[in-house]
NUTI-993597 format. One line per field, with one value per atom (N, C-alpha, C): atom name; residue in one letter; residue number from 1; x, y, z. Coordinates in pm, whole numbers, plus 50000, padded with zeros to 5 digits. Each point is the difference from the previous one (the first is absolute). Layout:
// residues N
atom: CA|...
type: A|...
seq: NUM|...
px: X|...
py: Y|...
pz: Z|...
//
This chain:
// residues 90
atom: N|CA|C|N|CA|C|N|CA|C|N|CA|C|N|CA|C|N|CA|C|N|CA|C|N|CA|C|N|CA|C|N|CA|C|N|CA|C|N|CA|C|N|CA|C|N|CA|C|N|CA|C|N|CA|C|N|CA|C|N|CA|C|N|CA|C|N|CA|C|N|CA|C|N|CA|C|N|CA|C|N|CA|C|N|CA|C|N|CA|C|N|CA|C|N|CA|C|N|CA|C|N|CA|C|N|CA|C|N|CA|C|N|CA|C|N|CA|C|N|CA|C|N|CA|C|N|CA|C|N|CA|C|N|CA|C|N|CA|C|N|CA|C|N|CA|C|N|CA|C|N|CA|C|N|CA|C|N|CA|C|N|CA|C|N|CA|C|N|CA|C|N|CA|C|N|CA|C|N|CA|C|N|CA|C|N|CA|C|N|CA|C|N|CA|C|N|CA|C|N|CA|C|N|CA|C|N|CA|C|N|CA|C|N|CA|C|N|CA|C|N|CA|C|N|CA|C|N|CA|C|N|CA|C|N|CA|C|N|CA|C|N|CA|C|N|CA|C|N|CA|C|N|CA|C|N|CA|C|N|CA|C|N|CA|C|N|CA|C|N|CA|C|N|CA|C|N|CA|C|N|CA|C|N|CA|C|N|CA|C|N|CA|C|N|CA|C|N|CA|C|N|CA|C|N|CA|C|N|CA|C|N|CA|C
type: X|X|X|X|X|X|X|X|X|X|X|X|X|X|X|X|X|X|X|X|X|X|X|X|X|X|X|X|X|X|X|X|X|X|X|X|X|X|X|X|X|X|X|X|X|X|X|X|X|X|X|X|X|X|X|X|X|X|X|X|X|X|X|X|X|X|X|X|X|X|X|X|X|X|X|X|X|X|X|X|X|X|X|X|X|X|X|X|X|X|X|X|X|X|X|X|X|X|X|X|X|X|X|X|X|X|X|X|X|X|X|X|X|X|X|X|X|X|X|X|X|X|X|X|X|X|X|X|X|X|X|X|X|X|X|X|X|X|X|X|X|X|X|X|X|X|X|X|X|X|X|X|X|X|X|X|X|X|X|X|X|X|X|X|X|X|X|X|X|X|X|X|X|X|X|X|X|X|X|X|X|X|X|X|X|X|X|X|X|X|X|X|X|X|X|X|X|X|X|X|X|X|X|X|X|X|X|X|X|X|X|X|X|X|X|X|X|X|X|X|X|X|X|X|X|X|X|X|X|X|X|X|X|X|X|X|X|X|X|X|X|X|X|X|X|X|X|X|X|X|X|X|X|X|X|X|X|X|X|X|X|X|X|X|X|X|X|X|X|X
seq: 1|1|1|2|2|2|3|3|3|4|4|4|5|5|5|6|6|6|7|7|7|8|8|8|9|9|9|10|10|10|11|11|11|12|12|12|13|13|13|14|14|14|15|15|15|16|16|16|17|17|17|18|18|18|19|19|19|20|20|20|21|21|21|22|22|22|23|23|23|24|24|24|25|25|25|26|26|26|27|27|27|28|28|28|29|29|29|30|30|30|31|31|31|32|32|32|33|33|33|34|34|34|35|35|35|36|36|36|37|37|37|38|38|38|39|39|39|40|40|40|41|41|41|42|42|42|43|43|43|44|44|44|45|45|45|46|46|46|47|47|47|48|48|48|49|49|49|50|50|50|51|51|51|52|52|52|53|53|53|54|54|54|55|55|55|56|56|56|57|57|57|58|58|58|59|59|59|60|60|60|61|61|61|62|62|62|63|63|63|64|64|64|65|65|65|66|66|66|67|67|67|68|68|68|69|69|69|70|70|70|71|71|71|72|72|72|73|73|73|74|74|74|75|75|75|76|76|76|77|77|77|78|78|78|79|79|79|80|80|80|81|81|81|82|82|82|83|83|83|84|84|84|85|85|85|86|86|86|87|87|87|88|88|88|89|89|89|90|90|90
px: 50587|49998|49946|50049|50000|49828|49919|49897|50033|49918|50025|49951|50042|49949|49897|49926|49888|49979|50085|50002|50045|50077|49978|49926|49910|49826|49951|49992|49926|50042|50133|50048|50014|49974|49964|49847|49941|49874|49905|50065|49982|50016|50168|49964|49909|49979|49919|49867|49971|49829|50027|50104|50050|49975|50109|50074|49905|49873|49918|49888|49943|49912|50057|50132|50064|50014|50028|50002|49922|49865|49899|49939|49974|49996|50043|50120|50115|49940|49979|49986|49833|49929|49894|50031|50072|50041|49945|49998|50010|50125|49913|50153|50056|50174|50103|49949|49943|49995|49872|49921|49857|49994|50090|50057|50044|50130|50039|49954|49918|49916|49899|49959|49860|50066|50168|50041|50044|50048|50068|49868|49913|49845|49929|50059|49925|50078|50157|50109|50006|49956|49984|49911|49880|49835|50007|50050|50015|50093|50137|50063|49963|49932|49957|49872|49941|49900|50046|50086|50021|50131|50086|50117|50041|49879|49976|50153|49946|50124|50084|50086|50119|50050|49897|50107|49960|49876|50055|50136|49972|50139|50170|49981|50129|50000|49886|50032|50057|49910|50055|50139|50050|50158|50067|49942|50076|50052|49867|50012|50065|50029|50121|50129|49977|50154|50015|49983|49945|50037|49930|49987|50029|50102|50054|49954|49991|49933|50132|50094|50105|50105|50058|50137|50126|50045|50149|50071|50107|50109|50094|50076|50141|50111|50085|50133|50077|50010|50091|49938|49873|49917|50081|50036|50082|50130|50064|50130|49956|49920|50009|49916|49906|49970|50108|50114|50120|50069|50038|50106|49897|49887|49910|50027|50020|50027|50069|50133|50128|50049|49918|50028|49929|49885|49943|50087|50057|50044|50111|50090|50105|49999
py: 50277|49896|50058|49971|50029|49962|50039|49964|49936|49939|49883|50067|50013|50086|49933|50092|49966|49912|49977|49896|49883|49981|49899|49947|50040|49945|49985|50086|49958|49861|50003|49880|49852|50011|49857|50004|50090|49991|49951|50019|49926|49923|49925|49851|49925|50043|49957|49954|50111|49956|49956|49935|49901|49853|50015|49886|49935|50013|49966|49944|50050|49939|49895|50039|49843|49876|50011|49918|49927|50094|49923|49913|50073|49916|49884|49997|49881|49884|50045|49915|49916|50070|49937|49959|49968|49886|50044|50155|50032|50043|49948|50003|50128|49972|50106|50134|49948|50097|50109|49935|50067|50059|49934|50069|50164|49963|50119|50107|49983|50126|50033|49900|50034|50115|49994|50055|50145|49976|50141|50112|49921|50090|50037|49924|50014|50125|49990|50090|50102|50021|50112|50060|49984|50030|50075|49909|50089|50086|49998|50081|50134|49973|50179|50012|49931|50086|50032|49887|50060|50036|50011|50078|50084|50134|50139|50097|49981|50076|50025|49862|49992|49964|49991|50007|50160|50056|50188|50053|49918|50080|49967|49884|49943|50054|50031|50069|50162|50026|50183|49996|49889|50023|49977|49923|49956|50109|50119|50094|50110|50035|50042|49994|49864|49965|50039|50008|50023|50125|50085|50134|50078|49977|50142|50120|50074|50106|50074|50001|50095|49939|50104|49976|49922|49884|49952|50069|50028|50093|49942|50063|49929|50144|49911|50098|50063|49924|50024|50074|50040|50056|50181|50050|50135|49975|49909|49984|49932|49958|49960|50138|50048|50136|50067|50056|50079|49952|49871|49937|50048|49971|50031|50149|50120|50098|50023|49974|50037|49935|49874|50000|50030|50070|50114|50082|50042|50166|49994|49893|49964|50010
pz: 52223|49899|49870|49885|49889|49940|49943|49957|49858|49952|49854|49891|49922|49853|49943|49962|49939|49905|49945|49890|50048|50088|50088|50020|50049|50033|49920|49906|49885|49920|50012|49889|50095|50117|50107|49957|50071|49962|49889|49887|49882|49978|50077|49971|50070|50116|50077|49972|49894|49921|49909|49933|49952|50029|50066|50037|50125|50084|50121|49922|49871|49917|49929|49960|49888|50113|50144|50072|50072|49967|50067|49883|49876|49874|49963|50038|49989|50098|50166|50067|49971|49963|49957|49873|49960|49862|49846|50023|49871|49898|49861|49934|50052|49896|50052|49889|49889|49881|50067|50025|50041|50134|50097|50092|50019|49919|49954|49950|49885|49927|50121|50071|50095|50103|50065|50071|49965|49897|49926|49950|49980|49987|50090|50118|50154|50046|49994|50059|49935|49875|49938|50032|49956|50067|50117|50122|50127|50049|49913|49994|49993|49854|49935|50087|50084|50054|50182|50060|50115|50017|49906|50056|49900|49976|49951|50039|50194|50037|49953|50061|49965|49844|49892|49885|49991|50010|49977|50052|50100|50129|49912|49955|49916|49910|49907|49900|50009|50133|50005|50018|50091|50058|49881|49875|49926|49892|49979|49932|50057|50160|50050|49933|50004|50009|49869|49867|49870|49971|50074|49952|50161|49987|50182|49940|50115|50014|49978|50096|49936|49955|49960|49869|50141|49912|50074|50058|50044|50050|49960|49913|49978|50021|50068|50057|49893|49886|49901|49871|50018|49872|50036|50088|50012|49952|49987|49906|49897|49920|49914|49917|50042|49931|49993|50110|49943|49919|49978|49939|49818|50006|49894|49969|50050|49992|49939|50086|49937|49895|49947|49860|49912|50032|49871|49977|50149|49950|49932|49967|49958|49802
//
């Protein structure tokens, strides 16, 4: 079985410290406005302090993906250098 990408988790996870504070807020009958800011400051807050991991981990994969380590392979860069050739020499 396939394991779930990291950002996966991370981006449930976030709503999660979201969206579990706006709902308990809500159910105790506070406004929607004060709600909200209380949740998004709550989900933020614990975000950046307990899920360190996984945004380093997202960010490293992210700078992978960004910056590869080695050069592409393309099939056609040996004919397109000759074709480059032979019309210098022309």
């Amino acid at each position: 079985m396939k394991s779930v990408p990291v950002w996966v988790w991370y981006s449930v996870l976030r709503v999660l410290l979201f969206a579990v504070p706006l709902g308990v807020l809500l159910a105790f009958g506070v406004n929607v406005w004060v709600s909200t800011i209380i949740a998004a400051v709550f989900g933020f807050s614990a975000s950046f302090l307990f899920l360190r991991r996984a945004r380093e981990s997202m960010s490293r994969d992210l700078y992978d993906l960004r910056h590869p380590t080695a050069e592409p392979v393309r099939d056609d860069d040996a004919a397109e250098d000759a074709a480059i050739d032979a019309a210098g020499d022309r």
